[in-house]
N, C-alpha and C positions, 0 to 999 in steps of 0.2 A: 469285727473282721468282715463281717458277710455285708455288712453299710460299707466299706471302704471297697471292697474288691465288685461291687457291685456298680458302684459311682465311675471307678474307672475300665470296667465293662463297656458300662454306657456309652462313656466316654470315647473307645473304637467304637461302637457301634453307630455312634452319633455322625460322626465323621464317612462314614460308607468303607467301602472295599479297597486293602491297601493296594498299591502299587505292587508289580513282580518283585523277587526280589533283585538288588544289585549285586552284582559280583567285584566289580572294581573299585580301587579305594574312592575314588573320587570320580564326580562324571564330570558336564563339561561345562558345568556354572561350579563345580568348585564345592561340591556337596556331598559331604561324606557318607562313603555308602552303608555304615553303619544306623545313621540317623534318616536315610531313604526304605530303608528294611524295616528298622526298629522302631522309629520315634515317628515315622507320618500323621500317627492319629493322636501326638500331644503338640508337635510344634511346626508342620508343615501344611497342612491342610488348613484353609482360611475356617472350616468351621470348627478344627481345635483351639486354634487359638481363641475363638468367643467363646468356648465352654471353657476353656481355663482362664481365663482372665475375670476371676471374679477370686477374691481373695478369700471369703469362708472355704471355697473349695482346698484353693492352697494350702489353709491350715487343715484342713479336715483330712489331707492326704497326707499329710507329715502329723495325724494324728495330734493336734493342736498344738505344735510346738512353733509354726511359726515365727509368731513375734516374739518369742524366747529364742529362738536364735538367730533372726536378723536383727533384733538387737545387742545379742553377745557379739556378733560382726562388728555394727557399727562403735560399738563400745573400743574395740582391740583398733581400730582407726583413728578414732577421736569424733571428739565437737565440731571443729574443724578442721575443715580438708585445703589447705594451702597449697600451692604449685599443680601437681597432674597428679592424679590420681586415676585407676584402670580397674573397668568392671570386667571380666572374661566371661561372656556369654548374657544373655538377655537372661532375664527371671519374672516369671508372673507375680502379680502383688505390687505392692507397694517400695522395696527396696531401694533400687533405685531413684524415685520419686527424692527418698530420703536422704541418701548420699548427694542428691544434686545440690539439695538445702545444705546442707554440710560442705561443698563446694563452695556455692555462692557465699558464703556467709565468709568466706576466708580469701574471697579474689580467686578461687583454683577453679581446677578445671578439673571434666570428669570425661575420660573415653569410656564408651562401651563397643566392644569387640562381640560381633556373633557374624555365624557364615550363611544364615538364611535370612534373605531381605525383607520377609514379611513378620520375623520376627523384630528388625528394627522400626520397621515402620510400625508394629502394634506400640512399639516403646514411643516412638514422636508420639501418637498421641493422649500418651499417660501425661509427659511432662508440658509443664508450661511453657509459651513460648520463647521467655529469656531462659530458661536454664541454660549452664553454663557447661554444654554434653553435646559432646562431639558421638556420632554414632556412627561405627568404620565394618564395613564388611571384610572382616577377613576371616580364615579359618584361626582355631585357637592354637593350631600346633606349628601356624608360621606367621606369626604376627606381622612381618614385615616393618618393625619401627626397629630405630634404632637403640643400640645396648642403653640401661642405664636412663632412659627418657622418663619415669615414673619414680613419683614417689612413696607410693606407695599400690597393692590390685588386692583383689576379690575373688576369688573364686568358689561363687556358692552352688551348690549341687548342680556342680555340671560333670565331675570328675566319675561319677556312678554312671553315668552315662555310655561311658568311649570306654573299646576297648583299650586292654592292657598298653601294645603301643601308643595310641594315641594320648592316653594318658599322661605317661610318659613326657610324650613331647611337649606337653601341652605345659606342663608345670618347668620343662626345661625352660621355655619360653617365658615363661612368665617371671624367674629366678633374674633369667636375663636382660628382659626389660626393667628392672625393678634396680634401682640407685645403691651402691652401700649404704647399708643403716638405713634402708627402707624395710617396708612393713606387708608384709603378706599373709593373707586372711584365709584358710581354706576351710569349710562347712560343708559335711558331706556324712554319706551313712559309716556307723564301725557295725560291727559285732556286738550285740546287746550281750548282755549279762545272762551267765546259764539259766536264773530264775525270771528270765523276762519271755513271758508268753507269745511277745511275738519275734522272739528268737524261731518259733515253731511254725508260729502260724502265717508271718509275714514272710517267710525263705518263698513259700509255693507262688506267692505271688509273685514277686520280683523274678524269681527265676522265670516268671514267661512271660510277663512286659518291659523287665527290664535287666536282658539277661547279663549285664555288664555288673550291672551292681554288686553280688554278690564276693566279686574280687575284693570288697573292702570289707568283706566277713575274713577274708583270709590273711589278708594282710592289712597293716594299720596304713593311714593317710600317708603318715611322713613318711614311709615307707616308700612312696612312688614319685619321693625328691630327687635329683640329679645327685651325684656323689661329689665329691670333693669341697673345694674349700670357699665354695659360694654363700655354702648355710651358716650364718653364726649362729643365734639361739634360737632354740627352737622351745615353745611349748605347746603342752597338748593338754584338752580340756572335752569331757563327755558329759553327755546330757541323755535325760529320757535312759535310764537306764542303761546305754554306751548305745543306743540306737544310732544318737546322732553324735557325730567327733567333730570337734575345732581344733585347727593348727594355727599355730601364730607363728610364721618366722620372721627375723632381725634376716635382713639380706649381710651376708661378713663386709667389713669393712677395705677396701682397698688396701692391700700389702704396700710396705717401705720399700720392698727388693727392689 
């Protein structure tokens, strides 16, 4: 615990002194003030993004589960990725890198959606120059494309982030760009098991760098789906002790009526 909470210590420290904080949802590039207060010193500041953009750290933050669950992701998507497929928000590491491959390899296409530019532009130059990835600024809770354009999205721990509202919006969104009998992927923190140590020890942290998160100690992922008759099947799957939760939904199939 004291090597992880130490790392990302540093990590604000490294970055210098946040900005005040914001009061309003959004300023006037369109940047929510949640991740203007909270998140400067992991994904807005040009020298966070070089201290996280190295992938041992990645895993050493999710306590080495990484690539145990960005490939339980890529697994519930397939080999191949055909037609469109939609990442919701950038991720450091290698993930996307790998879904591109998985793109290319089936003629499809990969959008990635985030609302800060210098997050996409870290992403151009992960990928190679053909990859077949559109990189679109928008916020995640108004995508701006039309219903039903994907066939399948992603959304990997971005959901711990926003609060409750945004949340909310964010997976409305993404229900609704996503096709009948499409595929959606969500990875994010649950509530570890009463005998899991960092049930204890990891609450104190998260509660002060990442004061969002701990809403999915309270309530479960699928829990922060839209209601009604958009969901077809849903499963749910925990790792690391229930630290970390996967949802898979089946988007329902378009009604006869």
């Amino acid at each position: 615990m004291s090597v992880m909470s130490g790392r990302l210590e540093e990590a604000r420290a490294a970055v210098g002194p946040g900005a005040a904080p914001v009061h309003q949802m959004r300023d006037s590039a369109g940047v929510p003030h949640y991740l203007k207060t909270y998140y400067w010193w992991a994904y807005i500041h040009p020298k966070a993004v070089a201290f996280f953009e190295r992938q041992w750290l990645v895993n050493l933050i999710l306590w080495g589960n990484y690539a145990r669950l960005r490939d339980a992701a890529l697994a519930e998507l397939g080999e191949r990725l055909p037609g469109r497929s939609l990442q919701v928000a950038c991720v450091y590491g290698d993930l996307t890198c790998l879904l591109s491959e998985r793109a290319a390899a089936a003629g499809g296409t990969l959008d990635v959606v985030d609302v800060l530019p210098i997050q996409l532009d870290n992403l151009q130059r992960k990928l190679p120059s053909d990859a077949p990835v559109h990189r679109l600024h928008c916020d995640s809770t108004r995508l701006g494309v039309p219903d039903a354009r994907y066939d399948r999205a992603l959304v990997f721990f971005l959901l711990h982030e926003q609060p409750g509202p945004d949340r909310e919006r964010t997976l409305a969104e993404v229900v609704r760009v996503v096709k009948p009998g499409g595929t959606i992927v969500i990875v994010d923190y649950g509530l570890p098991r009463w005998w899991h140590p960092l049930r204890y020890l990891w609450r104190p942290l998260l509660a002060r760098l990442e004061p969002f998160a701990l809403d999915l100690w309270r309530r479960e992922l699928a829990d922060w789906l839209p209601a009604g008759r958009q969901i077809g099947q849903l499963r749910k799957a925990s790792f690391f002790g229930g630290l970390y939760r996967k949802v898979v939904v089946t988007r329902a199939a378009e009604s006869c009526e």
